[in-house]
C-alpha positions in Angstrom: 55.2 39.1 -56.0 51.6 37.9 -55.1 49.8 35.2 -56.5 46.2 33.1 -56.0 47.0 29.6 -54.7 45.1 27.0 -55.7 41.8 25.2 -53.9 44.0 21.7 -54.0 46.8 23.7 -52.3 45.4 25.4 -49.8 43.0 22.4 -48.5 46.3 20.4 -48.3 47.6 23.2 -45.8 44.4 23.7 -44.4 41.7 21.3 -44.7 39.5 24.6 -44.8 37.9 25.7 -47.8 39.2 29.5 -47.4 37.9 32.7 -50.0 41.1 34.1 -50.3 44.6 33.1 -49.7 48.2 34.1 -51.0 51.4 33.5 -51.3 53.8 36.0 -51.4 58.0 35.7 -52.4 60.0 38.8 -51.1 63.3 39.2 -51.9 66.0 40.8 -49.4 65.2 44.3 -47.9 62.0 44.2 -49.6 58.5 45.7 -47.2 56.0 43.7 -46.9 53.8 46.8 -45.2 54.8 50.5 -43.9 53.9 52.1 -40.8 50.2 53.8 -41.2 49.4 51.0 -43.6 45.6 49.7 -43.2 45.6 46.1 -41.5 43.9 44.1 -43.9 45.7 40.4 -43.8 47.6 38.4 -41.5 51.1 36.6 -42.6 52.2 33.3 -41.9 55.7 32.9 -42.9 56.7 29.9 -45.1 60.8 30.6 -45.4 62.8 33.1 -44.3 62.7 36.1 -42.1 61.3 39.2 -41.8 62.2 42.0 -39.1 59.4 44.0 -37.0 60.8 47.6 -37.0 59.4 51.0 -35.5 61.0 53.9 -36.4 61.8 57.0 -34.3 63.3 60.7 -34.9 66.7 59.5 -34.5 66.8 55.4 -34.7 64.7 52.4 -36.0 64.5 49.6 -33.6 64.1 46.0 -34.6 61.4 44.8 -32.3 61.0 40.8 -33.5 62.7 39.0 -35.6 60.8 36.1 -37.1 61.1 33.0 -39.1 59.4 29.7 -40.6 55.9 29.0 -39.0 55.4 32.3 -37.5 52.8 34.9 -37.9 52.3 38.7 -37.6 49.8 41.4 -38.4 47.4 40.1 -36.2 46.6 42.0 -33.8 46.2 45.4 -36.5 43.8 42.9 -38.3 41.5 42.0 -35.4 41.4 45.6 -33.6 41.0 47.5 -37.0 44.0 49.8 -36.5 46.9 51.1 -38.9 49.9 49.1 -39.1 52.2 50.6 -36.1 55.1 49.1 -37.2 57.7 48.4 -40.8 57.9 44.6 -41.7 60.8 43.9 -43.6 61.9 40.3 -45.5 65.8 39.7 -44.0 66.3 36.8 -46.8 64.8 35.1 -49.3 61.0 35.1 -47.9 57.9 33.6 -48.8 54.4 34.0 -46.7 50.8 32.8 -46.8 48.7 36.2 -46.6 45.1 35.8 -45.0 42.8 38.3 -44.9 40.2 38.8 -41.7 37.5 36.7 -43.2 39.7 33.6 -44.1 41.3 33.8 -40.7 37.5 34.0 -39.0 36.8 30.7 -41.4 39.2 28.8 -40.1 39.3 29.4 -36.6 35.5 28.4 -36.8 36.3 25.4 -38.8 39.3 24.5 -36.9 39.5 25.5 -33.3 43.1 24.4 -33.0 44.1 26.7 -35.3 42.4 29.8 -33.0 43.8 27.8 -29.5 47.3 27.8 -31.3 47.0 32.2 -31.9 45.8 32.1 -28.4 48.9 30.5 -26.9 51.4 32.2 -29.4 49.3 35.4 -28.7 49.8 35.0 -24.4 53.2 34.2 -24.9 54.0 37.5 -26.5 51.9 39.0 -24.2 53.9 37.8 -21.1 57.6 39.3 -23.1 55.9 42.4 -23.2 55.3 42.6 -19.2 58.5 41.2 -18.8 59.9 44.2 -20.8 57.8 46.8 -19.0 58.6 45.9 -16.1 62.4 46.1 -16.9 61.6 49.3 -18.6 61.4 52.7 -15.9 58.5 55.2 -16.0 60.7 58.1 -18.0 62.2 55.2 -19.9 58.7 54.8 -21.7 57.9 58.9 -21.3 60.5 60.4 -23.0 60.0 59.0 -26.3 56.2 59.7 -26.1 56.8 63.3 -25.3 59.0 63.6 -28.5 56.3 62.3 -29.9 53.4 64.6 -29.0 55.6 67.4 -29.7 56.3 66.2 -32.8 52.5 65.5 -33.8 50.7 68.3 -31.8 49.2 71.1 -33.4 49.5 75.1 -31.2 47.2 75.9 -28.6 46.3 78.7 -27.0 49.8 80.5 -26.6 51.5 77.8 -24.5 50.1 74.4 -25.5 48.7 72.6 -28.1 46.3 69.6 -29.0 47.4 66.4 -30.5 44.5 64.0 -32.8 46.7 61.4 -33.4 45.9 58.1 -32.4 47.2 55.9 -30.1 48.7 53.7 -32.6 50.6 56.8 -34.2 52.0 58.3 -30.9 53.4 54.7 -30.1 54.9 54.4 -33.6 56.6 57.5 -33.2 57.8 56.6 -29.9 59.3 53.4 -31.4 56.7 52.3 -28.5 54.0 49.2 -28.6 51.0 50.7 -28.1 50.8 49.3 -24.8 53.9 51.2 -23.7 52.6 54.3 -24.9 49.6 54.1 -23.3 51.0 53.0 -19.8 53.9 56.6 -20.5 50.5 58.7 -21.7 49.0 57.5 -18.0 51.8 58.7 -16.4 51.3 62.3 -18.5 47.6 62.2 -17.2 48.8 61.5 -13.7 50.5 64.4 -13.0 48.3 66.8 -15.0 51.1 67.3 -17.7 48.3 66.1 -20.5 44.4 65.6 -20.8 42.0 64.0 -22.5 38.7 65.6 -23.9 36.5 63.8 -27.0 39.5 61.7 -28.2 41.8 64.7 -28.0 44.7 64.8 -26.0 45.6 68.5 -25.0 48.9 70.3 -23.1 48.4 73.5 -21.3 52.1 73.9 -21.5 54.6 72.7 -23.7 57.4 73.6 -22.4 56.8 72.0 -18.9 56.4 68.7 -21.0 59.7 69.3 -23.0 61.3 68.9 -19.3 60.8 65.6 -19.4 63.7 65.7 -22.2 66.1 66.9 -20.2 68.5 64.7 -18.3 67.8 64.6 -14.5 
């Protein structure tokens, strides 16, 4: 359920006179966006939790759990890109939804509030190198070969040509986008996949389905 919260209300929270702000209540199990959805709002979570998932062929992988006070769908909001991930309410849950033009507002109005993203933003990206490093090269590779193969179209006899975005590819992978994009670096490096007007092409599939097999 979705519903308009009052000027009194949100000043209270706020002391910003935002546009357009919501609260949402989600009850157990219920999606608060898919996978491929467009990225127009940011949540802040009142109560509750919601899981981050990504979903590949043969798993879906929790990749956050979050509760009271924290946010998510920011970064899909300030890039512009689809939604490369499922968030799902745990519990009980209730957010404040903000859309990119409320958010702008009150950074401008309240630096703290843009400071605060910052750190919270930093921190997430420092767990992130933390896990690729951790991670080795064909741990990221072989999920973003399934991938390709799975989304690419044939190609001259033994290839084919893949238009997906980056933010598909990775979601497929049950990758962030920056793993994917570090694995599809690794492709380019040894020649197994280029990359021609946003197009990424394979001369041979089958030499890139050897990265499925086990070593």
């Amino acid at each position: 359920m979705e519903e308009a919260v009052s000027q009194p209300q949100v000043e209270e929270l706020t002391s910003v006179k935002v546009r357009r702000y919501y609260q949402r209540s989600l009850s157990p199990g219920e999606v608060v966006f898919d996978e491929g959805d467009p990225s127009d709002q940011l949540y802040v979570i009142q109560s509750g939790e919601v899981e981050l998932v990504r979903e590949t062929a043969s798993r879906e992988r929790v990749v956050a759990r979050l509760g009271p006070g924290d946010f998510f769908g920011e970064l899909g909001l300030v890039a512009g890109e689809l939604r490369s991930s499922r968030a799902v309410a745990v519990n009980t849950t209730r957010l404040i939804a903000l859309d990119r033009e409320t958010l702008e507002a009150m950074c401008l109005e309240q630096p703290v509030i843009a400071i605060r993203m910052i750190r919270v933003l930093v921190s997430r990206l420092i767990e992130a190198e933390r896990r690729l490093a951790a991670l080795g090269v064909d741990d990221l590779m072989r999920p973003v070969v399934r991938s390709l193969l799975r989304l690419g179209a044939a190609e001259n006899g033994r290839g084919m040509r893949v238009e997906s975005k980056l933010a598909e590819i990775a979601a497929g992978a049950g990758l962030s986008m920056r793993e994917a994009h570090r694995a599809l670096h690794q492709l380019f490096d040894r020649k197994l996949v280029t990359l021609e007007d946003d197009v990424l092409h394979v001369a041979d599939c089958e030499a890139l389905s050897g990265f499925l097999e086990p070593s």
